[in-house]
N, C-alpha and C positions, 0 to 999 in steps of 0.2 A: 504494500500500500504506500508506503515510504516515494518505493521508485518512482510511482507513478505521479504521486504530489511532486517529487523534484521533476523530474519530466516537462511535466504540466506548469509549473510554475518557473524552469529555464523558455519553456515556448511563450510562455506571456512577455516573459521579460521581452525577449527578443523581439515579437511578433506588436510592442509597443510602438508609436511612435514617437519622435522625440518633441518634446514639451516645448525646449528652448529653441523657438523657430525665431529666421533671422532673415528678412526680406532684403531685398536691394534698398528698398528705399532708406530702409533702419539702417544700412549699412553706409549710404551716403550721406547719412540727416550731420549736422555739424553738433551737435550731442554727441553724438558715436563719436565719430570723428576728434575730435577736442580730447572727451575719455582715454581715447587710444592713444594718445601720445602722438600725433598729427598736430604741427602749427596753424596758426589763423590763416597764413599766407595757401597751405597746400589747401583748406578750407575752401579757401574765396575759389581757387583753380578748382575745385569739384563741381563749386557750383556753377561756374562759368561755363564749365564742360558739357554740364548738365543742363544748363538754361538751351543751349547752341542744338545740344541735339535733339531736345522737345520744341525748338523752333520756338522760346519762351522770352519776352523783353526781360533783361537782367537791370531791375534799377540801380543808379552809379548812386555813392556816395556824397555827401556834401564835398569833396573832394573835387569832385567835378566842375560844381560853381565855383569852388575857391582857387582853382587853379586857370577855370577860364576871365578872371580880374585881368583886364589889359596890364598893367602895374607890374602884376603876378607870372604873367604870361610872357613878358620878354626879357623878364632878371631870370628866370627860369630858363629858356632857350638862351641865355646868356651862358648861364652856369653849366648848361647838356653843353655847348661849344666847348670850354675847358675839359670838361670831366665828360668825356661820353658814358661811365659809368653809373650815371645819374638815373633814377628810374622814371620814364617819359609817361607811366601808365599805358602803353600801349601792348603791353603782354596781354594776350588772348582775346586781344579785344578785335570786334567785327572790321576786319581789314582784306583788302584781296591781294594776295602773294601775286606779286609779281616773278615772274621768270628769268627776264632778261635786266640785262644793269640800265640803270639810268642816269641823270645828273646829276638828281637826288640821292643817290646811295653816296656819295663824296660823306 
């Protein structure tokens, strides 16, 4: 009688499914993300990625208006001519890769 309780009671275990279900979306959400030891930076890149491929408007930042102030906007392209290492915000943002060089890439 023994056998058959252990039997019966390894096939259930088994034959469970598992509780701790884990969707896409939970695994994109910036909670998860953040939890797992992922920066704010690879964050915003998920969800850029994510906006791009559901065809979704990603709202910009007050960063946005504060960097389009005239004032703002050519001490800024001042300082990218010094330092090209400066960040212009235009990582992953809606742009169309060109192939061939232009005058612009100088």
């Amino acid at each position: 009688m023994n056998k058959y309780l252990l039997i019966l009671g390894l096939t259930a275990l088994i034959a469970l499914p598992a509780c701790a279900e884990l969707t896409v979306n939970d695994a994109m959400s910036e909670e998860y993300l953040l939890n797992h030891g992922y920066s704010k930076a690879t964050v915003r890149v998920v969800e850029k990625s994510r906006a791009q491929i559901n065809g979704e408007p990603l709202p910009e930042g007050i960063e946005k208006e504060y960097y389009n102030q005239p004032i703002v906007k050519y001490v800024r392209r001042f300082f990218m001519y010094i330092d090209p290492a400066l960040d212009d915000h235009k990582y992953m943002n809606d742009h169309s890769i060109n192939m061939t060089s232009r005058y612009d890439d100088l």
